[in-house]
VEXTORRO-64036 format. One line per 10 residues: number of its first residue (from 1); their letters; for each residue x, y, z of N, C-alpha, C. Coordinates in nm, 3 decimals, always signed. Atoms other than C-alpha are relative to their C-alpha. Example, Ala and Ser with C-alpha at 12.3 -4.5 7.8 and 13.67 -1.06 7.14 Angstrom:
1 = as = +0.089 -0.119 +0.000 +1.230 -0.450 +0.780 +0.090 +0.120 +0.000 | -0.082 -0.119 -0.006 +1.367 -0.106 +0.714 -0.077 +0.109 +0.073
//
This chain:
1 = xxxxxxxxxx = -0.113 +0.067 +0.061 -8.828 -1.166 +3.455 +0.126 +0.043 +0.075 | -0.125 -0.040 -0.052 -8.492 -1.182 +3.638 +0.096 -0.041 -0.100 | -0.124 +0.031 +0.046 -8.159 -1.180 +3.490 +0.112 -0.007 +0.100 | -0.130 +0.023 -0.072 -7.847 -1.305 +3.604 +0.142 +0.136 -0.033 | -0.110 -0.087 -0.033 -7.559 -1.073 +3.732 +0.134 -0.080 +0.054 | -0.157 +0.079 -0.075 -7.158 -1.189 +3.843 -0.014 +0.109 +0.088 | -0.076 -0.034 -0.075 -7.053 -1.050 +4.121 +0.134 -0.056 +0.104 | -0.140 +0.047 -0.045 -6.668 -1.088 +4.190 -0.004 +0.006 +0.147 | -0.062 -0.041 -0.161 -6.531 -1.182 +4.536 +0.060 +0.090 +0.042 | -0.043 -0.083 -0.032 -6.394 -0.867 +4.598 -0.114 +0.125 +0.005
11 = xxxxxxxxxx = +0.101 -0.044 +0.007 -6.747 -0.694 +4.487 -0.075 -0.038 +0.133 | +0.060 +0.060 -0.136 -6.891 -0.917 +4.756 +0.048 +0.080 +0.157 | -0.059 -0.052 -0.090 -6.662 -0.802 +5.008 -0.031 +0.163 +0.064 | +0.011 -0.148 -0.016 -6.718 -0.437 +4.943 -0.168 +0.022 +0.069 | +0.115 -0.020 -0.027 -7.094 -0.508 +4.971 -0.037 -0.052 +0.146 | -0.024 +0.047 -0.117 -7.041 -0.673 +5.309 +0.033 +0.113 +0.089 | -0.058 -0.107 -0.079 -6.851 -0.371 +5.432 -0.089 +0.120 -0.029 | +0.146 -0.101 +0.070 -7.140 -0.150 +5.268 -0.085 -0.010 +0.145 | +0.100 +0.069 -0.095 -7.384 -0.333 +5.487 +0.038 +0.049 +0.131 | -0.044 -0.064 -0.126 -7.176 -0.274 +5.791 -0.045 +0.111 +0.060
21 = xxxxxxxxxx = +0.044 -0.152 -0.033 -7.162 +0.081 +5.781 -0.156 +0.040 -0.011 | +0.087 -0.035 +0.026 -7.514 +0.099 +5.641 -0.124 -0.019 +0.152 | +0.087 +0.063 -0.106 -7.636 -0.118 +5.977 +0.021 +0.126 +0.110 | -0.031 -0.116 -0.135 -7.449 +0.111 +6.228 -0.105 +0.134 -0.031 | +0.082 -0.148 +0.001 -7.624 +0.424 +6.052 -0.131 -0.039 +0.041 | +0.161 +0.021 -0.025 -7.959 +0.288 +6.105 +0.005 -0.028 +0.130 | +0.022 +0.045 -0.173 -7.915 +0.225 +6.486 +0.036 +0.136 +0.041 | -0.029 -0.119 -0.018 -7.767 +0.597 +6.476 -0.159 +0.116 -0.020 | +0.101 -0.083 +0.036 -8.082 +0.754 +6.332 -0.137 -0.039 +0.052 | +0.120 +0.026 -0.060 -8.436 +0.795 +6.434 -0.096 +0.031 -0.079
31 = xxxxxxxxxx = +0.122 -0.021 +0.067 -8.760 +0.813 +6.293 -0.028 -0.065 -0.126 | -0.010 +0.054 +0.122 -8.827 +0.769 +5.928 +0.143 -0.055 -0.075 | -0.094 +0.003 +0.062 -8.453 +0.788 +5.830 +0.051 -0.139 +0.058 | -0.034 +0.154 -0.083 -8.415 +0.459 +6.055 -0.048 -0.071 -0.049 | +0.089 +0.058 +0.075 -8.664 +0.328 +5.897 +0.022 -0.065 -0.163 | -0.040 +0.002 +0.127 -8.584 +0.346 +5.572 +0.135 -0.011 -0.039 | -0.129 +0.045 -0.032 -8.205 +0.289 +5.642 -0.040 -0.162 +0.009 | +0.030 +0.184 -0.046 -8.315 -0.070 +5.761 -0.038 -0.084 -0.122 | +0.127 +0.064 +0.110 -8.561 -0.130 +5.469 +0.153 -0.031 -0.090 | -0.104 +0.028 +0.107 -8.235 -0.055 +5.262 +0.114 -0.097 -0.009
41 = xxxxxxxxxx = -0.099 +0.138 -0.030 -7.996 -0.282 +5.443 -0.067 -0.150 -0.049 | +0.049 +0.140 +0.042 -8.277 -0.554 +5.430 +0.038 -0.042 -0.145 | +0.016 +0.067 +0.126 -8.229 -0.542 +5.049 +0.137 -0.058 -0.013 | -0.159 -0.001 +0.012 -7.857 -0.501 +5.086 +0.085 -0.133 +0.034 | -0.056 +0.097 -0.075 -7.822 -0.808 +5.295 -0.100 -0.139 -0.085 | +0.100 +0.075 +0.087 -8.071 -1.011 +5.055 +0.077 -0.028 -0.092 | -0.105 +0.043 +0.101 -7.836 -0.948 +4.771 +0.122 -0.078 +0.021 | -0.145 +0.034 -0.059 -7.515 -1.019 +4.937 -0.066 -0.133 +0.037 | +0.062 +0.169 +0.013 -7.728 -1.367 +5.046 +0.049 -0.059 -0.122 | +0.007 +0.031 +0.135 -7.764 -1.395 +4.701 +0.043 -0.058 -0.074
51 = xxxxxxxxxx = -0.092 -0.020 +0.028 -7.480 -1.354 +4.562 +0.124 -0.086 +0.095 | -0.091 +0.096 -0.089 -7.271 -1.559 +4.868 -0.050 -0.155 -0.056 | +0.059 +0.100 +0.093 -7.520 -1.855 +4.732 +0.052 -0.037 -0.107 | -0.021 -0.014 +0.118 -7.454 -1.802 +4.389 +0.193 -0.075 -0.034 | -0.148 +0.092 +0.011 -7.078 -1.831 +4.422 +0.057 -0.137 +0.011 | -0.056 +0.143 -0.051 -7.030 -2.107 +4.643 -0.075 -0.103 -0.125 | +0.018 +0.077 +0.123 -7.245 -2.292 +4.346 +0.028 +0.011 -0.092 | -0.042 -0.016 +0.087 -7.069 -2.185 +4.095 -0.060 +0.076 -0.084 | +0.076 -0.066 +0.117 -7.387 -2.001 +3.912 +0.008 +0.191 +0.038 | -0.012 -0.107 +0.018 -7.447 -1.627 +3.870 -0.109 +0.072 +0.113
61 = x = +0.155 -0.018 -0.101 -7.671 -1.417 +4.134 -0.094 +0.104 -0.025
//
């Protein structure tokens, strides 16, 4: 079961600039911690999809 979440344009933004930094660290690190840096962006950049979707249609993401 999913539920719907808002996230404000300014939330968005922050999670954009999240992502950023989160990408650079994972090209900084090696091994598992790269690894699992990436896995975390993938979700990071899934939501922020999401959520960019969500807005532009007016519904919740």
């Amino acid at each position: 079961m999913s539920r719907a979440i808002e996230i404000s344009p300014i939330e968005l933004m922050a999670l954009k600039k999240l992502a950023l930094i989160n990408g650079a660290l994972a090209k900084t690190l090696t091994g598992t911690a790269s690894r699992e840096t990436s896995a975390l962006l993938s979700v990071l950049l899934d939501v922020i999809n999401r959520a960019d979707l969500a807005n532009a249609t007016g519904g919740a993401a």
